[in-house]
N, C-alpha and C positions, 0 to 999 in steps of 0.2 A: 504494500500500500504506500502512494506517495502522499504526502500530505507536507503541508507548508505550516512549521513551529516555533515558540520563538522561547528558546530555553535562559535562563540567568543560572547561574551559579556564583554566592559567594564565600570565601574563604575568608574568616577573621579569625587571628592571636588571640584576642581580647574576646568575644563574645561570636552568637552564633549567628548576627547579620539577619534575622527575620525579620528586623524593622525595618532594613534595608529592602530587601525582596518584597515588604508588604509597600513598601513607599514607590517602589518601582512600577509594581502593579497600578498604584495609583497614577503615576507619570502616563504609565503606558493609555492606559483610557483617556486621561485627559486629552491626549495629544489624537487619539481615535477618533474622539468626541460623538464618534455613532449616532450625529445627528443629533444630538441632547436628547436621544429617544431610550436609550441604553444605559447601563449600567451593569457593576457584580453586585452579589452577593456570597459572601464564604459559606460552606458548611462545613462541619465533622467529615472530614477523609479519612479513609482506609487504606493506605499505600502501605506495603510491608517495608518498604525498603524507605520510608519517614518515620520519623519519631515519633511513637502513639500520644495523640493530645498536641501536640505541635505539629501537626498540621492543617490544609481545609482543601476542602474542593470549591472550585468557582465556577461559579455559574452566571450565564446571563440573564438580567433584569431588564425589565420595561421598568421605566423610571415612573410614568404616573399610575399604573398599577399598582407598582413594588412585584410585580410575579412573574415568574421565571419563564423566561420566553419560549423552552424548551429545556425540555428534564434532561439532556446528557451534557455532564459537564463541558465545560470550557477548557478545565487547566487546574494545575493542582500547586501549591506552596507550601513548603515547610521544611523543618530541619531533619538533614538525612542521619539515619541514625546510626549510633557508636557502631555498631559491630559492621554496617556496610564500609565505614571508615575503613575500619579496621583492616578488612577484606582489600582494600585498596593502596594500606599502607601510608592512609592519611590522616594526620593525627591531631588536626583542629576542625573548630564545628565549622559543617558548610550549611549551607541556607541554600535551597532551589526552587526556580518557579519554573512553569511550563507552562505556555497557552498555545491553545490550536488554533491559529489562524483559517485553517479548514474549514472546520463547522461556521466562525464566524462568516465568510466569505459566502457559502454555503446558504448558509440559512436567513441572513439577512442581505 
């Protein structure tokens, strides 16, 4: 399947950058601006390979609704966790976002 992504990853010494990835996400819509018709919203995610509780799933909103413009997410944020580090031999927290430019193209 090809599809069109647009992935962040970051690395901090100091902490694990999720303010940074969530601030990003914010950038990146503002600059989308999907017509002032759009927006996310986070949920509780399930990704094995994020940190349970620190993560979310995103989803798209209809801004004067608030409801979700279609149930499959958009893209998922949060901190990857220790043991996938580990696996990689990487030994500060990373912080990653993903959104599917697909769906959005797609669907709207």
């Amino acid at each position: 399947m090809n599809q069109r992504r647009l992935g962040l990853v970051i690395l901090n010494v100091h902490s694990s950058g999720l303010d940074s990835i969530h601030g990003s996400l914010d950038y990146i819509f503002r600059k989308l601006y999907l017509k002032g018709q759009y927006s996310y919203v986070l949920e509780k995610g399930a990704n094995p390979f994020l940190f349970a509780g620190l993560q979310a799933d995103i989803f798209l909103i209809d801004t004067k609704t608030k409801k979700k413009v279609f149930e499959e997410r958009i893209g998922y944020l949060g901190i990857v966790h220790p043991e996938v580090l580990k696996n990689i031999s990487w030994s500060y927290p990373v912080s990653c976002l993903e959104i599917n430019f697909q769906i959005l193209s797609e669907k709207i």
